[in-house]
N, CA and C atoms as an extended XYZ file, in Angstrom:
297
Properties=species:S:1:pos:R:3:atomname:S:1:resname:S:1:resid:I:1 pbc="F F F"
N       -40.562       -6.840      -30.219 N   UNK     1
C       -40.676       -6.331      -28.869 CA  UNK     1
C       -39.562       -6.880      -27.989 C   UNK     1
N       -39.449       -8.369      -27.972 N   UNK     2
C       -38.474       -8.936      -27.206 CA  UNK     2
C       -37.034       -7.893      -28.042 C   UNK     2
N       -36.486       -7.668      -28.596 N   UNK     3
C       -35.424       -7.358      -29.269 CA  UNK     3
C       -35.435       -5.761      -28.726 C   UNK     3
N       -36.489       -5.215      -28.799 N   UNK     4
C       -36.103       -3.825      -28.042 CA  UNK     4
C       -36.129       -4.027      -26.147 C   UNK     4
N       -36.805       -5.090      -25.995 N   UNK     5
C       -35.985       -5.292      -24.402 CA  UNK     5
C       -35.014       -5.347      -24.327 C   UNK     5
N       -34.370       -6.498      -24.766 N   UNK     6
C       -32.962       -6.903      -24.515 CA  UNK     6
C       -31.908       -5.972      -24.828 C   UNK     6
N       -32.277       -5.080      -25.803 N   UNK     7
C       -31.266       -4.061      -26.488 CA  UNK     7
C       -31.364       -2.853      -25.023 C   UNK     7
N       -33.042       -2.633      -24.217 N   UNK     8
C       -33.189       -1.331      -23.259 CA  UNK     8
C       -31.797       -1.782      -21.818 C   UNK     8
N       -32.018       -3.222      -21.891 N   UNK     9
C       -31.549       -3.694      -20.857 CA  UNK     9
C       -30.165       -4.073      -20.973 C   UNK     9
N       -29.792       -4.203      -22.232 N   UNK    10
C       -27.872       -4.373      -22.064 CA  UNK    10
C       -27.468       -3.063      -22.199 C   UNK    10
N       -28.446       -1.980      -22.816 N   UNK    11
C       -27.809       -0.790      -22.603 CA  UNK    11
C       -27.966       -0.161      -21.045 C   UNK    11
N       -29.039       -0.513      -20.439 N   UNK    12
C       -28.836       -0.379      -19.170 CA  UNK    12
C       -27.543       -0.923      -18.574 C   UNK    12
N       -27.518       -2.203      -18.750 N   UNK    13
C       -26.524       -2.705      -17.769 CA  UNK    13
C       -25.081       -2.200      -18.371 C   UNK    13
N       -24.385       -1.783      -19.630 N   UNK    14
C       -23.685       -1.220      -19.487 CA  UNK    14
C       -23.345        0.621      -18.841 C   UNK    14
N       -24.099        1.136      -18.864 N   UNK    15
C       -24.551        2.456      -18.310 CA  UNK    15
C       -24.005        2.136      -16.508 C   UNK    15
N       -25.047        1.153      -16.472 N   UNK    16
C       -24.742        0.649      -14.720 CA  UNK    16
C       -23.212        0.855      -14.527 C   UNK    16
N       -22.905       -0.750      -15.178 N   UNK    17
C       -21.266       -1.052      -15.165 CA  UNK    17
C       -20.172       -0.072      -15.133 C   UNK    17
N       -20.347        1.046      -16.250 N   UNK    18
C       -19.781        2.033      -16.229 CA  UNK    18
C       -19.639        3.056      -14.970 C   UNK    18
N       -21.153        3.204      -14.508 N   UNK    19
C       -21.284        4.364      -13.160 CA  UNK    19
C       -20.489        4.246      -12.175 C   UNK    19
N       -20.546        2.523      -12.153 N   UNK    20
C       -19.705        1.699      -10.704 CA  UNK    20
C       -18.663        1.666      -10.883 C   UNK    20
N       -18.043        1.581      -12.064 N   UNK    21
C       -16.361        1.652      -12.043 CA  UNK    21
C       -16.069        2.496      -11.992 C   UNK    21
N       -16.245        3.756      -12.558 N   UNK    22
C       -15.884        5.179      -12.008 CA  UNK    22
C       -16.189        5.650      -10.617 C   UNK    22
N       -17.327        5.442      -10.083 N   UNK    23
C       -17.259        5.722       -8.762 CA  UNK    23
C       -16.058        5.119       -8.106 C   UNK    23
N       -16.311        3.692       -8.085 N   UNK    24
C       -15.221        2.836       -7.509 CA  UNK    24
C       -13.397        3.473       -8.105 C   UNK    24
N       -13.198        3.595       -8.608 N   UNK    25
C       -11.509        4.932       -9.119 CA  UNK    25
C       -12.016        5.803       -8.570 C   UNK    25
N       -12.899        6.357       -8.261 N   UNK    26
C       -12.661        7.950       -7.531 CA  UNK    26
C       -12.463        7.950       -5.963 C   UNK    26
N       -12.901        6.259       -6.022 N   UNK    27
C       -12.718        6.308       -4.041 CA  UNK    27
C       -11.011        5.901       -3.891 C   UNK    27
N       -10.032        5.532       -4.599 N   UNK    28
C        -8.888        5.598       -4.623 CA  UNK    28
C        -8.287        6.582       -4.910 C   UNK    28
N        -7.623        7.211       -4.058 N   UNK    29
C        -7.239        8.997       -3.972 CA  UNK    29
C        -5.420        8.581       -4.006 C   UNK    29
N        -5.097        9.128       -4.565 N   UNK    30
C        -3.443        9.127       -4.798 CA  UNK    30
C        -2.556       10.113       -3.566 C   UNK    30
N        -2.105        9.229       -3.012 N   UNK    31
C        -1.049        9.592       -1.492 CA  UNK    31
C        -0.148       10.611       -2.569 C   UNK    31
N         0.563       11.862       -2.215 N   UNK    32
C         1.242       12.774       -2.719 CA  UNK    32
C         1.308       14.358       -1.687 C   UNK    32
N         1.933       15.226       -1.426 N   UNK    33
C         2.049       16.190       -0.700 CA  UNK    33
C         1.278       17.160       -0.868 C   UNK    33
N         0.334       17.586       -0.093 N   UNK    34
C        -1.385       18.191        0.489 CA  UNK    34
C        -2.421       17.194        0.026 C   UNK    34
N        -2.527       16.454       -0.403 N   UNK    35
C        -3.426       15.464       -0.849 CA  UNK    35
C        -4.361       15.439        0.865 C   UNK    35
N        -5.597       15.852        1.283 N   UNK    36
C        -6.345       15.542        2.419 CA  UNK    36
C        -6.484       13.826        2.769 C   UNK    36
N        -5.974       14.216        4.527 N   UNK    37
C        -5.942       12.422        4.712 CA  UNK    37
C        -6.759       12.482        6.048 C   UNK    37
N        -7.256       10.655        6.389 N   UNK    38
C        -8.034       11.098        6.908 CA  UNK    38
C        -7.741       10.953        8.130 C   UNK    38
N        -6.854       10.394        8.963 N   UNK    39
C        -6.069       10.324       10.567 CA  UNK    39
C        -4.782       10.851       10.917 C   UNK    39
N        -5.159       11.781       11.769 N   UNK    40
C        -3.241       12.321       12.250 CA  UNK    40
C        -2.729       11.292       12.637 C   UNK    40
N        -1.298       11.467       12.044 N   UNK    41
C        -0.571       10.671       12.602 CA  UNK    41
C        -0.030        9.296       11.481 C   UNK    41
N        -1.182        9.479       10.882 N   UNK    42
C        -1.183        7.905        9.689 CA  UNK    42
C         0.096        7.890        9.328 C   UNK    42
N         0.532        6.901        8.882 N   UNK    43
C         2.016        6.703        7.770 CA  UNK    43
C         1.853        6.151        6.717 C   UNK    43
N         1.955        6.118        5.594 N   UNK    44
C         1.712        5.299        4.508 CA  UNK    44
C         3.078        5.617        3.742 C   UNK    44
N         3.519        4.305        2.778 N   UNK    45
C         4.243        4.389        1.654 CA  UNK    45
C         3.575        4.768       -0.031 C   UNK    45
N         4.107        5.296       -0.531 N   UNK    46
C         3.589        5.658       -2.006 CA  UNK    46
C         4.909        6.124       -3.120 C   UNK    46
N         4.914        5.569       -4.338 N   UNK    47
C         5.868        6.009       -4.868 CA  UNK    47
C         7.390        6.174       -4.099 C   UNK    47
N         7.659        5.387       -3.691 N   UNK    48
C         9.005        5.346       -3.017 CA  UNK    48
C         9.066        6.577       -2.209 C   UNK    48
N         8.235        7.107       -1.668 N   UNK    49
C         8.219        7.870       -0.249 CA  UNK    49
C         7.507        7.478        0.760 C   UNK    49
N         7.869        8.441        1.950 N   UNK    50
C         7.032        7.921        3.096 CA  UNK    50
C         5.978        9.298        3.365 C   UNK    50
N         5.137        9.043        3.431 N   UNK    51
C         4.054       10.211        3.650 CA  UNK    51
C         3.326       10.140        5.354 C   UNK    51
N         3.487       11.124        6.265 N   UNK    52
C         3.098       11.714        7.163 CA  UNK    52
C         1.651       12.233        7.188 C   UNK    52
N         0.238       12.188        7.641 N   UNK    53
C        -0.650       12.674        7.805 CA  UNK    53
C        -0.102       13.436        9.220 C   UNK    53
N        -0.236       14.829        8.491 N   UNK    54
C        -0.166       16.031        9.818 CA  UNK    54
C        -0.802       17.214        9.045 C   UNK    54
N        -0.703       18.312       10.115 N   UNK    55
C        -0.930       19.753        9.310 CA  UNK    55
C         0.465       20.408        9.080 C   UNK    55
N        -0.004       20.620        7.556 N   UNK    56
C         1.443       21.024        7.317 CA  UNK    56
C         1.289       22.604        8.259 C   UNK    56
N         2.277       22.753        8.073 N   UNK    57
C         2.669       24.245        8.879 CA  UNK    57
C         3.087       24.884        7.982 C   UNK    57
N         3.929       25.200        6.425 N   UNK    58
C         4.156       25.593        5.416 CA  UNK    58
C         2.892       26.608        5.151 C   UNK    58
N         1.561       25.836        4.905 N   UNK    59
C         0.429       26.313        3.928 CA  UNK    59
C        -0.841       26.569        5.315 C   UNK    59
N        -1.633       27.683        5.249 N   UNK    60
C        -2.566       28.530        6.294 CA  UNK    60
C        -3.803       27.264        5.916 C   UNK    60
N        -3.734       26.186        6.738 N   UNK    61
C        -5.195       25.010        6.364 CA  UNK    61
C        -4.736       24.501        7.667 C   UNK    61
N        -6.335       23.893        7.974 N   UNK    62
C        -6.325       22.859        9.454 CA  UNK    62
C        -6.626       22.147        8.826 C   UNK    62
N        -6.530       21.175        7.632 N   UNK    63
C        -7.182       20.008        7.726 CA  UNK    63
C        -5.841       19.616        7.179 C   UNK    63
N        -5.965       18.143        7.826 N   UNK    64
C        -4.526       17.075        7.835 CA  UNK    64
C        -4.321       16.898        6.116 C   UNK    64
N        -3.686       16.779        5.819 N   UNK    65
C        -2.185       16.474        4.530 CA  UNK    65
C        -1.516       15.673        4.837 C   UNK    65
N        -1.173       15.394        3.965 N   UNK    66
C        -0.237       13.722        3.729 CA  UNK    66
C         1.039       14.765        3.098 C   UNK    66
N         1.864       14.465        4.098 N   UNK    67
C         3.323       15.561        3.883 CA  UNK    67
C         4.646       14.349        4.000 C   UNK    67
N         5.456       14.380        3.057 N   UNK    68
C         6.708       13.799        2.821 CA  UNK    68
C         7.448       14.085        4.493 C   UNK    68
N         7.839       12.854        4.684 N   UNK    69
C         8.718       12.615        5.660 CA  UNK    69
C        10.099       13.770        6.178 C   UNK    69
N        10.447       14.063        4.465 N   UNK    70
C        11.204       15.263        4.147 CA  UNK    70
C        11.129       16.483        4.785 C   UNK    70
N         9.614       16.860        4.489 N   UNK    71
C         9.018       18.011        4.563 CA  UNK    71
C         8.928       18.374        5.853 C   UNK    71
N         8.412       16.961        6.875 N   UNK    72
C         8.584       16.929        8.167 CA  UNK    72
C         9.298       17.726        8.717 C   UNK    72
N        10.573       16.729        8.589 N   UNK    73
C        12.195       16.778        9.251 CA  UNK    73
C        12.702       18.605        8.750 C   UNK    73
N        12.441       19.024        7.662 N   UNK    74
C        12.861       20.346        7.665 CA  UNK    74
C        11.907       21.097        8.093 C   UNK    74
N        10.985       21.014        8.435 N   UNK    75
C         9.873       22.034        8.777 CA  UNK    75
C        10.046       22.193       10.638 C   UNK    75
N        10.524       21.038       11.170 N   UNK    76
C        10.991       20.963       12.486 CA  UNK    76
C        12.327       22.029       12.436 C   UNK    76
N        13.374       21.908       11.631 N   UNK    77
C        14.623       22.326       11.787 CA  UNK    77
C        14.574       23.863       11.673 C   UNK    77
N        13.658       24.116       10.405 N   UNK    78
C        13.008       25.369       10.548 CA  UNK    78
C        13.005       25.498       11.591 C   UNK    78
N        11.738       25.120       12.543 N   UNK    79
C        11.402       25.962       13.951 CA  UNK    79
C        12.502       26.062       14.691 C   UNK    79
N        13.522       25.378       14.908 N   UNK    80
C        14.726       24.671       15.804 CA  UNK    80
C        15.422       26.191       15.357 C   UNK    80
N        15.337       26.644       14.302 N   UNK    81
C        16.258       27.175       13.411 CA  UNK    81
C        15.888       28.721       14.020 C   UNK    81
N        14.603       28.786       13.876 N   UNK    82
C        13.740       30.250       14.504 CA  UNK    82
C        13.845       30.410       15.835 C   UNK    82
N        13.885       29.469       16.465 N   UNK    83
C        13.686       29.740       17.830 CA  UNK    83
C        15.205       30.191       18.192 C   UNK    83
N        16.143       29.629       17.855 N   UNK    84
C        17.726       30.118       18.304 CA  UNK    84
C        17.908       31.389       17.654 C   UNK    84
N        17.460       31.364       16.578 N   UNK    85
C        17.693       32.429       16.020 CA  UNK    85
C        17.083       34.487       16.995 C   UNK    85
N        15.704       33.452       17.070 N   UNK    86
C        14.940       34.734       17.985 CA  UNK    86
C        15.657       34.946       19.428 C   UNK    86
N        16.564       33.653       20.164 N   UNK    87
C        16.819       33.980       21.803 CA  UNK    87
C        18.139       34.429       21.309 C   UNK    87
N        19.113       34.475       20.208 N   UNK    88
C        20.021       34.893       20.456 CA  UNK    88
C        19.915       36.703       20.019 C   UNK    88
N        18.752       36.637       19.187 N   UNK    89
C        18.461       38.058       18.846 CA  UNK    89
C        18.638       38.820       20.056 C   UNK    89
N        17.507       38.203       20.735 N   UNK    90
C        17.083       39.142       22.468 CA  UNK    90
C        18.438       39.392       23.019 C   UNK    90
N        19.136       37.920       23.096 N   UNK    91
C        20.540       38.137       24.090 CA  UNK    91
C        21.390       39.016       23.298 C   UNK    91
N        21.378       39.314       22.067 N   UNK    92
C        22.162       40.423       22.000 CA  UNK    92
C        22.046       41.566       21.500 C   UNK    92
N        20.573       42.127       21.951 N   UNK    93
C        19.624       43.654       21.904 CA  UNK    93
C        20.290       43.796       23.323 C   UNK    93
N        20.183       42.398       24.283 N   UNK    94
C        20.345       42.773       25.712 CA  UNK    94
C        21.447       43.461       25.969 C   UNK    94
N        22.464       42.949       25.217 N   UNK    95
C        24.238       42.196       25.488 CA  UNK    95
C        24.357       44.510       24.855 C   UNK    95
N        24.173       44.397       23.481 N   UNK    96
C        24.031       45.498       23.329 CA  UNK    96
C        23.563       47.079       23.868 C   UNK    96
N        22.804       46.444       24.772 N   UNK    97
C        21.913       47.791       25.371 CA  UNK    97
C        22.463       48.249       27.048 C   UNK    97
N        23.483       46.571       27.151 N   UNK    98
C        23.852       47.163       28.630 CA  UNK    98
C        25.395       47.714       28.370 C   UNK    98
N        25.799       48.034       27.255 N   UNK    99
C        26.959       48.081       26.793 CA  UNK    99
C        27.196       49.621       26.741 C   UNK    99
């Protein structure tokens, strides 16, 4: 009897041991680009990058992403890029139409 305790109960406690270490790795989430984060604004390092918590603007989602520093800086230049692009359009439909 004692011998089938001890055998119910180390197989318990490895069963346990096991549950908790896997839970515990799944609460460590790997920083990488769309990976969900949980504060705008955050900064973190990972793998020799710098990762941004924002919404990317690339991909149709509101919830914050951890976006390369990279991704940032061109996704701004983009807009920088659109917006001149669209006022010089107008100014010269205008430039054109009074011509």
């Amino acid at each position: 009897m004692f011998r089938k305790v001890l055998a119910a109960t180390l197989v318990g406690f490895v069963l346990t041991s096991a549950l908790v270490s896997a839970t515990a790795g799944a609460a460590t989430t790997t920083i990488s680009n769309g990976v969900l984060c949980p504060k705008l604004g955050a900064k973190k390092n990972a793998n020799g990058n710098t990762y941004y918590c924002s919404l990317n603007t690339v991909v149709n989602s509101k919830k914050n992403t951890w976006t390369t520093v990279d991704c940032v800086t061109v996704n701004k230049q983009y807009a920088k890029s659109n917006k001149d692009y669209l006022a010089i359009s107008a100014s010269m439909t205008t430039t054109l139409a009074n011509d």
